[in-house]
C-alpha positions in Angstrom: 17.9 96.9 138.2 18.2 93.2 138.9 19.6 92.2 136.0 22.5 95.3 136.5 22.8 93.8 139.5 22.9 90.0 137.8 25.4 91.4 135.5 27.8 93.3 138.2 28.1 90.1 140.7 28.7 88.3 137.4 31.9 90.7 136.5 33.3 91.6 140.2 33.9 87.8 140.0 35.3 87.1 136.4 38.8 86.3 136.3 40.7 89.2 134.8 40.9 87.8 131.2 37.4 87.0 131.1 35.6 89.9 131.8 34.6 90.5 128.0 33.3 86.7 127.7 31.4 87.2 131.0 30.2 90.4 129.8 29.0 88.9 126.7 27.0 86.2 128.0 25.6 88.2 131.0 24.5 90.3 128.2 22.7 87.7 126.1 20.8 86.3 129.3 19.1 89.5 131.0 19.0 91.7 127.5 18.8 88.8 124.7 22.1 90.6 122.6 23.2 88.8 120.0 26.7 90.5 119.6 28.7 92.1 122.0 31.7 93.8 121.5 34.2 95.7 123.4 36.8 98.2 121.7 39.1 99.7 123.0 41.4 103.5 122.3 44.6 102.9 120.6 47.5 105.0 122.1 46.9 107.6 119.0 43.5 107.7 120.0 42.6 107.7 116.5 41.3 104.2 116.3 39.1 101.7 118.3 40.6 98.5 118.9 38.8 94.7 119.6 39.8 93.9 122.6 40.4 89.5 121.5 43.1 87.4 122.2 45.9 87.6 120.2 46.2 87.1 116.9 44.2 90.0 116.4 42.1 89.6 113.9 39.4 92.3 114.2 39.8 95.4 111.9 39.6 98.6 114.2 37.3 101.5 113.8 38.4 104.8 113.2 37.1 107.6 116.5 36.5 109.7 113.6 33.2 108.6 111.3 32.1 106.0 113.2 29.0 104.9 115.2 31.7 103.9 118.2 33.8 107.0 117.7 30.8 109.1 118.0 29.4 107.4 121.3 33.3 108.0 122.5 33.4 111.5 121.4 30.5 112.4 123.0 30.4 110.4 125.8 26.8 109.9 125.2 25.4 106.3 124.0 24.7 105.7 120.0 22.1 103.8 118.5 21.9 102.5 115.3 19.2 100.4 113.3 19.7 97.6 111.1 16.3 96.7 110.1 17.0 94.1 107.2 18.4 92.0 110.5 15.6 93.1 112.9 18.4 94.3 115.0 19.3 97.4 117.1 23.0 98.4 117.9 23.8 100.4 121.0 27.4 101.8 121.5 28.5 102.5 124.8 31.2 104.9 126.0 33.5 102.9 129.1 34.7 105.8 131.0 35.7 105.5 134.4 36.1 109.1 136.6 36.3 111.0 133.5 39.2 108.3 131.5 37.7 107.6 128.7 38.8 104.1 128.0 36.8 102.8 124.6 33.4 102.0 124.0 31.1 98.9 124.4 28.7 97.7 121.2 25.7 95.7 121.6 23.5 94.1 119.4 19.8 93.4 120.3 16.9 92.1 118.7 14.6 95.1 117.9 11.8 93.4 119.8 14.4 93.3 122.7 15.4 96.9 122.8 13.6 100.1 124.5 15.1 103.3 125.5 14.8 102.1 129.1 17.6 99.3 129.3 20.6 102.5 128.0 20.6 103.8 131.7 21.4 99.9 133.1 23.7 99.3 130.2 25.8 102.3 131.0 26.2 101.0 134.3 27.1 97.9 133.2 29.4 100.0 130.8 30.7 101.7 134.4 31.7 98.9 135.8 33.4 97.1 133.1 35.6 100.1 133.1 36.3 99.9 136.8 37.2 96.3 136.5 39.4 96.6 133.2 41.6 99.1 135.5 42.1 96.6 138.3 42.4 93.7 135.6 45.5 95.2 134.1 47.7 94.5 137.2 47.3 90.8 135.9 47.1 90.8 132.5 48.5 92.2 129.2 44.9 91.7 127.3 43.4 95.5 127.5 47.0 96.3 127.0 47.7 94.8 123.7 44.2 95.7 122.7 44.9 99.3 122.5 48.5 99.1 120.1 47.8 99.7 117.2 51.5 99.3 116.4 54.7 98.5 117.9 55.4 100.4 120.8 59.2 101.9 121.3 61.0 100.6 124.5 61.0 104.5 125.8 57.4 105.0 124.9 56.9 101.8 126.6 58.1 103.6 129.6 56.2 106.9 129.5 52.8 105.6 129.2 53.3 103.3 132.2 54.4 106.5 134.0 51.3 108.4 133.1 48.2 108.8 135.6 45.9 108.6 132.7 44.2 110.8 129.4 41.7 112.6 131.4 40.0 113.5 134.7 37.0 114.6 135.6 35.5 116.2 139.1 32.6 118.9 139.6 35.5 121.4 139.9 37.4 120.8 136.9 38.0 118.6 133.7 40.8 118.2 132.0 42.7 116.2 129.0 46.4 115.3 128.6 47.8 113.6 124.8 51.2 112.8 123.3 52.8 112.5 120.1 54.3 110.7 118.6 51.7 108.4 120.5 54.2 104.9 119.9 57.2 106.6 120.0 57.6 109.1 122.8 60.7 109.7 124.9 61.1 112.6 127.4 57.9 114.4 127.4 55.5 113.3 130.5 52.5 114.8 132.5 51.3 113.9 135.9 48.2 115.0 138.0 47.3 113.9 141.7 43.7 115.7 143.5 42.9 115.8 146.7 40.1 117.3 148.6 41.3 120.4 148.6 44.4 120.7 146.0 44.9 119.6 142.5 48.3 119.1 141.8 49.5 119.4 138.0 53.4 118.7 136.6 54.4 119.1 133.3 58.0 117.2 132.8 60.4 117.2 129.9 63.6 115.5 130.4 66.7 116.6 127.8 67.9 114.2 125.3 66.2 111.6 123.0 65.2 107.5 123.3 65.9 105.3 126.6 68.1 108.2 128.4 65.5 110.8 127.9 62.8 108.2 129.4 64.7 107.4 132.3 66.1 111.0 133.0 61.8 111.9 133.5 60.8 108.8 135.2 63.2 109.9 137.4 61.9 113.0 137.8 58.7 112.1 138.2 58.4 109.7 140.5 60.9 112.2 142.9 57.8 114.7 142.5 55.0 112.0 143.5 57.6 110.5 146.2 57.6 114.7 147.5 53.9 115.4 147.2 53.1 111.9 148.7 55.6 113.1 151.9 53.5 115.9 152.0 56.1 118.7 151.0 54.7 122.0 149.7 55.3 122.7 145.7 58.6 124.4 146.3 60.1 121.1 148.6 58.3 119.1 145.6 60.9 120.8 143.0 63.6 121.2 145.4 63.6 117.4 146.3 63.0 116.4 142.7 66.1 118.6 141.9 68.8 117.0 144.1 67.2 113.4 143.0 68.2 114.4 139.4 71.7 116.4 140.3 72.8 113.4 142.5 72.4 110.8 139.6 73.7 112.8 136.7 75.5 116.0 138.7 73.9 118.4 136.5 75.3 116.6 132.7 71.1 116.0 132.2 67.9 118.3 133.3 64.4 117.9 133.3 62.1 121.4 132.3 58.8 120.8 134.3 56.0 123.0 135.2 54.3 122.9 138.9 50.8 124.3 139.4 49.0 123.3 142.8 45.3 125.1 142.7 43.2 125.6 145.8 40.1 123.8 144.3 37.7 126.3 146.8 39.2 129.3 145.9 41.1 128.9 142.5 44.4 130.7 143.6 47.0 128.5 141.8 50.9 128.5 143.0 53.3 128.0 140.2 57.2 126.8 139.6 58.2 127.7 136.1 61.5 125.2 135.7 61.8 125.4 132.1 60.3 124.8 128.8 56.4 123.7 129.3 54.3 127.1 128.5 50.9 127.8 129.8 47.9 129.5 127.8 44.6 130.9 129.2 41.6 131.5 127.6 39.0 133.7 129.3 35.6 135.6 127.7 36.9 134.2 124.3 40.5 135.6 124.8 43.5 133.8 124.9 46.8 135.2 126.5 50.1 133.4 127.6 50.5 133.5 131.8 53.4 134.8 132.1 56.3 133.3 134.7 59.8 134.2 136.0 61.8 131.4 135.0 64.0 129.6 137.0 66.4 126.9 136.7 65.6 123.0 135.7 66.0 120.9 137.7 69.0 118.9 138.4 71.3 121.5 137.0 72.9 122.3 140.1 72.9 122.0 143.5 70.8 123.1 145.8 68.8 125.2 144.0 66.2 127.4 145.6 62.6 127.5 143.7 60.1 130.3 144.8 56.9 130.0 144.1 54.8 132.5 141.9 50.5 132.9 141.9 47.6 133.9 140.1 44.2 132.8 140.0 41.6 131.0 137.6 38.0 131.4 137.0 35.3 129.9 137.0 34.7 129.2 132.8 38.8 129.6 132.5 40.4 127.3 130.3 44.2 126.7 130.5 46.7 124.6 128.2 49.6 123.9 128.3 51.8 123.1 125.8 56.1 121.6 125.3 58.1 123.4 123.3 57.7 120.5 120.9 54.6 122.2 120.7 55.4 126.0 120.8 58.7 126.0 119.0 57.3 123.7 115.8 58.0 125.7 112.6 55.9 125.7 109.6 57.7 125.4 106.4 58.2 129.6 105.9 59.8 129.4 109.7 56.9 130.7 111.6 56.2 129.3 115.3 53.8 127.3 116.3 53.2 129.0 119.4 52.8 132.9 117.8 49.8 132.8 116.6 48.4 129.6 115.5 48.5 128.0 118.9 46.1 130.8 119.7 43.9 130.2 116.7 43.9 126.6 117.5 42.8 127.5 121.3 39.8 130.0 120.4 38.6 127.6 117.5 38.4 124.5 119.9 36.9 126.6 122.4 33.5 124.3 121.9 34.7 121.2 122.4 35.5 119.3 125.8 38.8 119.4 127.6 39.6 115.5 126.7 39.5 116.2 122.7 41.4 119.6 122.7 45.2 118.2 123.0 44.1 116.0 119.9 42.4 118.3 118.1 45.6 120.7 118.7 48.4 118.1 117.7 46.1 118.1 114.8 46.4 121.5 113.6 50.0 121.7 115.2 50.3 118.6 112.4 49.1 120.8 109.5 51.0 123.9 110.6 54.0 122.3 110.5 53.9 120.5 107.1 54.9 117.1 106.1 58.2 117.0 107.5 57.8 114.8 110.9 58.2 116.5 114.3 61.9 116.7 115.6 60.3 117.1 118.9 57.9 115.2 121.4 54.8 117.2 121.6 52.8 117.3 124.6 49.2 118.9 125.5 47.3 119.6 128.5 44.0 121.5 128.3 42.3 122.1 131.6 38.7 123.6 132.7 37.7 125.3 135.5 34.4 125.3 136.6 35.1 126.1 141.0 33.0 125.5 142.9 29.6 127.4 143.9 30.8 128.3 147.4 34.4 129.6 146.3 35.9 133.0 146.5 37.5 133.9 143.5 40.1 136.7 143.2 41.3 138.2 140.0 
């Protein structure tokens, strides 16, 4: 542990663009690597991107059939041999609270590796993340690392509003993705959990490019600016309501979803203001959760939201899907969300919470031919796991 410890103290120190360079050589003196190598998820998360000063310079790796997109897949640390160097490569997932960020590759002399250093390299691994998040306040680096192509001004926007890709606690897991990744516009998700809540918000704002962007940050930030104030779920949509009404007196609207959940009891309260949808599946069945809907917000004034309930699980998984999602038809005009988003649910039912969205905008991709998407397509999968001292009602 004193050389985790060496290598810590060495990046709690490093001046925000450094921290790969100080990784590097902290590396080579405790461990002896030759190599080290941090990569980093595109906005697609389809590729693994060198995090170097620009020019770029470094081909990425796809997360799919890779040594680095396996270790990021399954969280879990990848070894590989290359004998006729007398080396040993170990890839690292950076994760920090369940965001999984990229993955760290290091390259040791075989003589120089034992199963024993992966624990103190994850660590390391752990720490690196931490300090990449407070790092981006002061520099573009990590940024620019993960574009794999020019972002659109609105897109710009929307990732800068979002929380994150995934969350983790004892209580609950879940994963969040967009398409398309560089060019999204009014789609947005947010999350915020407490001790004893976890709230979740599902936002679409009406329209397309630069308006539809600002119509959600809007939006949004009304929400956190209610929830941080302390209101309940409905005061959350009613405040975020007259925000939007007073700035475009009900000519634009924002569909959003509110669930709040009781983390020790699972009851969940719910505010269905338009088009976001919500699946569960439960002992290998998947059924829509039906809501009354009311208005969106910002169409008029003063309008009243009442909030309705139900409860989840333990072993409950819920998505949530836009109708970019739902309402994409396949070339003979069937639905997305009839029966393939169903299919699509049950036949990712093995994999974690932070690859279903992707693996859903997959098949949603298939399903709906080779004609793009007219629509922003957004996906949330969340898992329930409670907690051992909860009451859970049906």
């Amino acid at each position: 542990m004193e050389n985790f410890a060496a290598v810590e103290k060495a990046l709690r120190t490093a001046a925000p663009h450094e921290l790969v360079d100080i990784v590097t050589a902290a590396l080579a003196d405790h461990y002896g690597a030759r190599r080290t190598q941090l990569r980093l998820a595109d906005y697609a998360m389809r590729s693994l991107q060198a995090v170097e000063p620009a020019p770029l310079v470094t081909e990425p790796v796809p997360v799919n059939g890779s040594p680095q997109g396996r270790a990021f897949g399954a969280q879990e640390p990848v070894v590989t041999q290359d004998p006729d160097h007398g080396a040993v490569e170990v890839h690292l997932p950076v994760t920090v609270r369940g965001g999984r960020m990229g993955v760290l590759s290091v390259t040791l002399p075989e003589n120089a590796y034992t199963a024993a250093v992966l624990p103190e390299m994850q660590h390391i691994c752990e720490v690196l993340g931490h300090e990449i998040l407070v790092a981006e306040r002061d520099t573009d680096l990590y940024d620019l690392a993960r574009r794999a192509a020019r972002l659109t001004l609105a897109a710009e926007m929307q990732w800068q509003l979002l929380p994150g890709r995934s969350c983790s606690r004892p209580e609950f897991s879940l994963g969040a993705h967009l398409e398309p990744a560089y060019a999204i516009f009014g789609d947005n998700y947010d999350w915020s959990a407490s001790a004893e809540h976890l709230t979740l918000t599902v936002t679409n704002g009406m329209g397309e490019g630069i308006e539809a962007a600002l119509l959600t940050n809007l939006a949004v930030n009304a929400l956190r600016n209610a929830r941080r104030a302390g209101l309940d779920l409905q005061g959350q949509a009613m405040l975020a309501d007259q925000a939007v009404h007073a700035q475009y007196h009900g000519r634009a609207h924002v569909a959003v979803l509110l669930l709040r959940f009781d983390i020790a009891t699972g009851e969940v309260e719910a505010i269905d203001a338009g088009s976001p949808r919500l699946w569960r599946l439960r002992d290998g069945t998947v059924d829509p959760i039906p809501f009354e809907q009311q208005l969106p917000l910002g169409m008029f004034e003063d309008t009243v939201f009442t909030p309705q309930r139900f409860t989840v699980r333990p072993g409950d998984r819920l998505l949530i899907g836009s109708d970019g999602v739902y309402d994409a038809a396949s070339p003979s005009g069937a639905r997305y969300g009839e029966r393939a988003l169903a299919r699509s649910l049950t036949g990712t039912r093995l994999l974690p919470p932070t690859q279903v969205p992707g693996a859903v905008l997959h098949e949603l991709a298939g399903h709906h031919g080779e004609v793009p998407l007219e629509d922003d397509a957004l996906v949330v999968c969340l898992d329930w796991h409670g907690r051992p001292d909860g009451e859970h009602r049906d």
